[in-house]
N, C-alpha and C positions, 0 to 999 in steps of 0.2 A: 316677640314674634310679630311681624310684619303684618297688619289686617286692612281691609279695604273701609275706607273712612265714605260718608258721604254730608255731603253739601251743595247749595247754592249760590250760587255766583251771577252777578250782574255782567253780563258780558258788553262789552264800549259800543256793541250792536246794540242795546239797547233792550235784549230778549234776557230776562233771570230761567238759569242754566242750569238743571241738577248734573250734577258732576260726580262721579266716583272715585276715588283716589287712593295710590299707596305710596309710598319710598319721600327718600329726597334728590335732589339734583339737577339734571339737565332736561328738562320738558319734553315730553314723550304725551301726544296727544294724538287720543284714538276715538276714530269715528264712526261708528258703526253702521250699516247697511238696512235695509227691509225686508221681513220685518221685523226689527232688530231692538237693539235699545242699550246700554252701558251694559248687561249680564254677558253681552255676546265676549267682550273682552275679560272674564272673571279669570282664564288661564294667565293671561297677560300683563295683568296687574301689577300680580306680584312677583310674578318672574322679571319684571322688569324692576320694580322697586328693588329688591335683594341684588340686583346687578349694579345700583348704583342710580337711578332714576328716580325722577317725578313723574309716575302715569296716569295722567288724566284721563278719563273718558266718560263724555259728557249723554245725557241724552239730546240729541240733534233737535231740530226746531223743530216741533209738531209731533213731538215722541216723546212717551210716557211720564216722566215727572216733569218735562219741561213745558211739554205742551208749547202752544204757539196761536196766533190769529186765525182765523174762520177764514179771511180770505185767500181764496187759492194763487193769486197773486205777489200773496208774502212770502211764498216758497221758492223762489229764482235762485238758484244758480250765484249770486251775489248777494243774496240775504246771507246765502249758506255758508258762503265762505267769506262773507263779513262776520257770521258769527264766530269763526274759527278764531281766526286775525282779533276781533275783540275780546275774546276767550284768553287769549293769549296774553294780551294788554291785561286784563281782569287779572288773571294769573301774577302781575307783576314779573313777566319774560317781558324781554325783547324778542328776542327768536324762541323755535319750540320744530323739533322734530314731529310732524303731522302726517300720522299712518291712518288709512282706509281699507275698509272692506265694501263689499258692494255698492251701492250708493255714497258710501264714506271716502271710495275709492274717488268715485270724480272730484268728491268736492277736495280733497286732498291733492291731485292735481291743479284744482284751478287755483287752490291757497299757491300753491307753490306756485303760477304762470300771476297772476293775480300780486302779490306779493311774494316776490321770493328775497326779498329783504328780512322778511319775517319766518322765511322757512331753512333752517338750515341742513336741511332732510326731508324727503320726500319717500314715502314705502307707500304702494298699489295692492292688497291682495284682491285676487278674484277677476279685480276690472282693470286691463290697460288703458295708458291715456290714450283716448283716442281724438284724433284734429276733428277739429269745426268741419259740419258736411258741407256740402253745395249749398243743401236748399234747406228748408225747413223738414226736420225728421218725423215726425207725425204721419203726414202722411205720405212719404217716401213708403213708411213703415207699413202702412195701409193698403199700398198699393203691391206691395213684395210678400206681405204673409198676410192679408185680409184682416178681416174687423174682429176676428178672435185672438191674433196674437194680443197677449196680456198687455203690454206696454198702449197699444191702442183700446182694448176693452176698459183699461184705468181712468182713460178720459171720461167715461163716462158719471154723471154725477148722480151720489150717494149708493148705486148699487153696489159696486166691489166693495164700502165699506160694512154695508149693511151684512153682505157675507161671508168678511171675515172676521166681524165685530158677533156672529151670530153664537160661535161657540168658540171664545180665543183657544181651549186646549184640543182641540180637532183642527182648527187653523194652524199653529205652532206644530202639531206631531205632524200634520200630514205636509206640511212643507217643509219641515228640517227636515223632514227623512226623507221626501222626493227629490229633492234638492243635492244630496249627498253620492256621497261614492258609494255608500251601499244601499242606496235605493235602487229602480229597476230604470232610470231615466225618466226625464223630463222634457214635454215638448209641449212649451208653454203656448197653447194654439188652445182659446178656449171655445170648447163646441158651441153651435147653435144655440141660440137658447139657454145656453148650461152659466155654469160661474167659475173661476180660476180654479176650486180645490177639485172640481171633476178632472183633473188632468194630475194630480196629486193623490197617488196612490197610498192606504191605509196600511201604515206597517203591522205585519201580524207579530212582530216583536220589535224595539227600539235597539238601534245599534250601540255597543261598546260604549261612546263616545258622548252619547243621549238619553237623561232618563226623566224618571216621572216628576221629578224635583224639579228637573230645569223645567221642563214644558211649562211646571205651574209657576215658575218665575216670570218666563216673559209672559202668559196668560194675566198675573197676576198687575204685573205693569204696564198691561193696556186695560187694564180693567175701567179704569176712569177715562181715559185719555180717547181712546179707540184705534181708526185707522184713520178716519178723514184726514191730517197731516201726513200722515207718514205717503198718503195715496198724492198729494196737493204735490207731492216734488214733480212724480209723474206729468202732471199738469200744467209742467211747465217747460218740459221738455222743449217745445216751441217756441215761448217765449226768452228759454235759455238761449237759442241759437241766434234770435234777434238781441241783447243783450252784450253778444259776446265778439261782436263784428272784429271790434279794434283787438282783439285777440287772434284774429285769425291767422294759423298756423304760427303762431308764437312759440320761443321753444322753452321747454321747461329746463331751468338752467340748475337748482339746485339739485346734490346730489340722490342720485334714487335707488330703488329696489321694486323690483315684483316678484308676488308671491303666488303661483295657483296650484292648485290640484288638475291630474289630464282628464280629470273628470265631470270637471266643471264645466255644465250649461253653458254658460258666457264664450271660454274656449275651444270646446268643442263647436259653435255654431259657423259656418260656410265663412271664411273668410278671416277668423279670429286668430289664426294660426299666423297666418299671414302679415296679419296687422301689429302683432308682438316680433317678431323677425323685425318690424321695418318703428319700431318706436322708439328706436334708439336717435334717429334722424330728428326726435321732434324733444327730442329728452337726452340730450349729447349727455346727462350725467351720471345716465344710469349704468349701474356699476355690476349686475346681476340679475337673471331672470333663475329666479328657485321652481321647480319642479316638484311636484307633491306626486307619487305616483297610488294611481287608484283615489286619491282625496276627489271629494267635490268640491260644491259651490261655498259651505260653510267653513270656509277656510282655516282658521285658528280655533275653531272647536273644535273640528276634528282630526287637525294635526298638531294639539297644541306646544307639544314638546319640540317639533321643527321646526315651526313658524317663533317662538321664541326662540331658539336658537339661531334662526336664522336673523331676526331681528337686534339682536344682541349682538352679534358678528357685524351687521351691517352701520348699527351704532359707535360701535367702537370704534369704527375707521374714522371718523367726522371727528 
């Protein structure tokens, strides 16, 4: 019987890596999102391994057993997806299919724009690629939804960790379930004064898909670690955009996939519709956009039986 093994790995980045793993064969590396950690992929592990796969998934830099440096500058954009690409090396691959979910999702685009000598598959759930902006996004961001949208509240230093760090299994329930297709929505605009989980509604029961076991898993595996990392990517959102010049609108050439729910935050926001219609121009490879109907933001937890099927299908062609 097929189980998920776990280990560390010194990645050619230079960051030692805990990594969760099942099967053997052709490299299936999976990156998980915020705030997230290797449990997010427990459906996929081994649906992948019994297909025929090596699935890795690591926790990313400054999350949970991996942990990472203090300073918020080590979190760029090209730390992240140097770790991939050394990951991979560590691995003993040359190449390795590099799948993302939320945050996991960019860095798995820029591994593929970045090095697509080393990606010979590219899968998106949740977050499309989206091209390099005009200017620096911060405070674009600032200026269009004010100093509560969450992406701008994150800059600020040590408060959003100190209050999701305050009770991880109140942080964990009340954002996997606001986050989801069957929460009541999410409009991540944090009040005056308030902190992010005031906008994250308390489930009076966990859905289907979420229970008390998980909660205390990822609870359990921030227990050391915290947020401060996982918050530090956030932080660099700006420095990503000066970082990435010679990239700009570069196209993503290995083959791809996305994966969302119509009910995900990310898609449903003013313009996001739009920007999937038109990512094909910057991503000539992508071969399929999957639809999850009623799914949210949690993409492969709570469609896991789609989202591996649909990943499985998408492998096979490669």
């Amino acid at each position: 019987m097929t189980e998920i093994g776990h280990r560390y790995v010194e990645s050619a980045s230079g960051l030692r890596m805990h990594v969760a793993e099942a099967g053997e064969g052709p490299l299936v590396l999976l990156l998980h999102g915020f705030p997230e950690c290797w449990y997010s992929w427990r459906h996929q592990l081994l649906a992948l391994a019994d297909a025929g796969f090596h699935a890795v998934a690591p926790d990313q830099r400054g999350y949970a057993r991996t942990g990472g440096p203090e300073a918020a500058d080590q979190y760029s954009i090209l730390h992240l997806a140097g770790d991939a690409v050394g990951l991979i090396d560590a691995l003993g691959e040359e190449t390795a299919v590099v799948a993302g979910h939320d945050w996991g999702a960019p860095v798995a685009w820029a591994t593929a724009q970045f090095r697509p000598d080393k990606v010979r598959g590219v899968i998106g759930l949740s977050v499309p690629h989206r091209p390099r902006s005009s200017g620096p996004p911060v405070e674009a961001m600032r200026t269009m939804l004010g100093d509560g949208f969450y992406m701008v509240h994150f800059q600020r230093p040590d408060v959003p960790e100190a209050e999701l760090g305050r009770d991880p299994e109140a942080t964990f329930r009340r954002m996997l379930y606001a986050g989801s297709g069957d929460g009541p929505g999410l409009v991540p605009i944090v009040p005056e004064g308030g902190g992010f989980l005031d906008v994250c509604a308390e489930p009076d029961a966990l859905p289907g898909w979420l229970t008390e076991d998980d909660i205390a898993a990822f609870a359990a595996e921030y227990r050391e670690s915290g947020f401060a990392g996982p918050l530090n990517w956030y932080r660099n959102l700006d420095r990503n955009w000066a970082l990435t010049a010679a990239w700009h609108r570069a196209p993503i050439t290995p083959p791809a996939l996305f994966v969302a729910g119509d009910r995900d935050l990310v898609v449903t926001a003013p313009g996001a519709l739009e920007g999937i219609e038109r990512m094909a121009d910057l991503v000539p490879g992508l071969r399929e956009v999957v639809w999850l109907p009623g799914c949210g933001h949690w993409t492969q937890q709570e469609r896991p039986a789609e989202v591996n099927d649909a990943m499985i299908a998408f492998l096979a062609t490669l």
